[in-house]
C-alpha positions in Angstrom: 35.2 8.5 -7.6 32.7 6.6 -5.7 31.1 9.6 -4.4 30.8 11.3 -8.1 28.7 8.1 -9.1 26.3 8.7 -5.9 25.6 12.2 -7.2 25.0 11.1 -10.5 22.9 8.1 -9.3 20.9 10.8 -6.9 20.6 13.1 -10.3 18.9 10.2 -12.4 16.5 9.6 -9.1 15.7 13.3 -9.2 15.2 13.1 -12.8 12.7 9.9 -12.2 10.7 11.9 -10.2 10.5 15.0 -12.5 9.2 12.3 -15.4 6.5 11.2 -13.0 5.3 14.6 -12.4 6.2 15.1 -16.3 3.4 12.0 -16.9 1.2 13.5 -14.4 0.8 16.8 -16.2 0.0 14.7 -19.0 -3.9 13.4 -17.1 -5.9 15.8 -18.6 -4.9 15.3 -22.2 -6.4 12.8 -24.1 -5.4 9.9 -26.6 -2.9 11.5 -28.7 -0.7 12.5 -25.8 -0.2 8.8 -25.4 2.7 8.4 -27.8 4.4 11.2 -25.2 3.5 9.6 -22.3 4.8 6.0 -23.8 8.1 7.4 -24.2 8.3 9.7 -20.8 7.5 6.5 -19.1 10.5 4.8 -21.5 12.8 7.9 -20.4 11.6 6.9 -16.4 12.6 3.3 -16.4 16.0 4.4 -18.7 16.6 6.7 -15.6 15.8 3.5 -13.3 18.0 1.4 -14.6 20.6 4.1 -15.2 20.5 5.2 -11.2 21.0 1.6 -10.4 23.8 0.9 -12.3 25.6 4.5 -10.6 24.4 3.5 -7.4 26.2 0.2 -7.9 29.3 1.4 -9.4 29.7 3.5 -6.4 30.0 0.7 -4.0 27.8 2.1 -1.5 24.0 2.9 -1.5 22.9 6.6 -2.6 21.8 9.0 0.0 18.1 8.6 -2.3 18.2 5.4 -2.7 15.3 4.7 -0.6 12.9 6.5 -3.8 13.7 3.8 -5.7 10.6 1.9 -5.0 8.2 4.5 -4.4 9.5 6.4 -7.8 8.7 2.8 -9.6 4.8 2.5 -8.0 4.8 6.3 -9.4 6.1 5.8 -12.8 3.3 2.7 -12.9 0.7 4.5 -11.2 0.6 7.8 -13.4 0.8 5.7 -16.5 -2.6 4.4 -15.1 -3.6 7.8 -14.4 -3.1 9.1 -17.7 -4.6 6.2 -19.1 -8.2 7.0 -17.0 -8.1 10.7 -17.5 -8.0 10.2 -21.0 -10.5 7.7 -21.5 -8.0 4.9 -22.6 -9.3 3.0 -19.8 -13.1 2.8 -18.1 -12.3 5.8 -15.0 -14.1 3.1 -12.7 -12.4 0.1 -13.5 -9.5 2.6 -12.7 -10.7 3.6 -9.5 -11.6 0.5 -8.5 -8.2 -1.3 -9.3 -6.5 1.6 -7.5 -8.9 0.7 -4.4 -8.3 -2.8 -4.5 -4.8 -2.2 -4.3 -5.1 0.1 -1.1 -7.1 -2.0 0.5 -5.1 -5.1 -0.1 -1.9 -3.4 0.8 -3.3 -1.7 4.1 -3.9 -5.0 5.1 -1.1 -6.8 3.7 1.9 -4.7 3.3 4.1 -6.7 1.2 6.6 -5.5 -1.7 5.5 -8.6 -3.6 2.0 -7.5 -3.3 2.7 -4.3 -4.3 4.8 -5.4 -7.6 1.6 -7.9 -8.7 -0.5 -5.4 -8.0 1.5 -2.7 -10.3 1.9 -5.2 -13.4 -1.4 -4.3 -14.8 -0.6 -0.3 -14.6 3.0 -1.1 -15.5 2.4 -2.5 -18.9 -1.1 -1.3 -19.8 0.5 2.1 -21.4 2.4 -0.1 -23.9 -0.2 -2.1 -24.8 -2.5 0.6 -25.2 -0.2 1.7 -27.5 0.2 -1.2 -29.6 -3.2 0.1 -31.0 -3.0 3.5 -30.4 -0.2 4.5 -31.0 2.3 1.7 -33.0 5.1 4.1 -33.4 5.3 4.3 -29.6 4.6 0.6 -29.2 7.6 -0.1 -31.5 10.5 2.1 -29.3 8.9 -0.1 -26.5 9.0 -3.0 -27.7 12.9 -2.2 -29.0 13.4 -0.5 -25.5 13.0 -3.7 -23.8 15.0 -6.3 -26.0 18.1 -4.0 -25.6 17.2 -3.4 -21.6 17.3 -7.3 -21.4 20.4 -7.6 -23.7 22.4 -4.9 -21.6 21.0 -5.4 -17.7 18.8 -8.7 -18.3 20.5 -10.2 -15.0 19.3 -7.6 -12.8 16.1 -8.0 -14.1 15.9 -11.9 -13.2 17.4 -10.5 -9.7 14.2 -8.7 -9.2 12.0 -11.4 -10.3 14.0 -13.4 -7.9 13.5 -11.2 -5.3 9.6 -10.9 -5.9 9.4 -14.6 -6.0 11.4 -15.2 -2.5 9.3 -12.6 -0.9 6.0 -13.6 -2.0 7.1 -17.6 -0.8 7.3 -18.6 -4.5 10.6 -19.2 -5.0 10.4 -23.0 -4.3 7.9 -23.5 -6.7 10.1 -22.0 -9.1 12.8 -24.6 -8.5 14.9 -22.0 -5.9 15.8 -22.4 -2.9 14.8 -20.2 0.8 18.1 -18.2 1.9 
């Protein structure tokens, strides 16, 4: 059985991609795509957590499993595309947070870097939205509250792991393994 939840964990990885390509295609639209792209992005970090909790129930890691990260960064980071191709947000400040976080990781290559410097892209989609499109903003906002409710502790585990590898975890009352 363990082997049936690999596959299935592997499918919803594939599928993660697809939805980045899916947000990707979406660049050269403008604002009223971004209801769609709201809720592709929603459908990507279902599939996240979903491929997660297969990968888990199988007991052993998924032959993709090493996507996982770079399938987040692109769920993030075409959400910010999206965002500057259709004018949602200035195409230089864009470019230049995009640069920033090159640079900074070229010369510090750190997950925890790399998760700070993805919350701005992350979130801005939604909170474009809450303007923009408040229907969208809504399922988000309704998305998250039952994320938490049904797989809230492995979302603290990430923030715990963010927070030990960036040395902050002792300033957050944890202690260094």
């Amino acid at each position: 059985m363990s082997g049936f939840f690999r596959c299935l964990a592997d499918l919803a990885t594939l599928a993660r991609a697809g939805v980045v390509g899916w947000v990707l295609l979406q660049v050269g639209e403008g604002p009223e795509a971004l209801g769609q792209v709201v809720r592709l992005l929603l459908l990507g970090w279902s599939l996240d957590i979903l491929d997660g909790v297969l990968a888990r129930a199988s007991g052993r890691p998924s032959p993709l499993a090493a996507w996982d990260y770079p399938l987040d960064a692109g769920l993030a980071w075409a959400g910010w595309a999206y965002l500057a191709g259709a004018g949602l947000v200035p195409v230089g400040f864009a470019w230049a947070w995009v640069v920033l976080a090159l640079v900074l990781l070229l010369r510090h290559p750190r997950k925890s870097l790399s998760m700070l410097l993805q919350v701005p892209p992350t979130f801005a989609p939604f909170l474009v939205a809450s303007g923009l499109a408040p229907a969208a903003f809504r399922e988000a906002a309704l998305w998250v509250v039952l994320a938490l409710l049904l797989d809230g502790r492995r979302f603290l585990e990430v923030v715990r792991e963010f927070l030990e590898e960036a040395g902050l975890l002792p300033f957050f009352g944890g202690r260094r393994a």
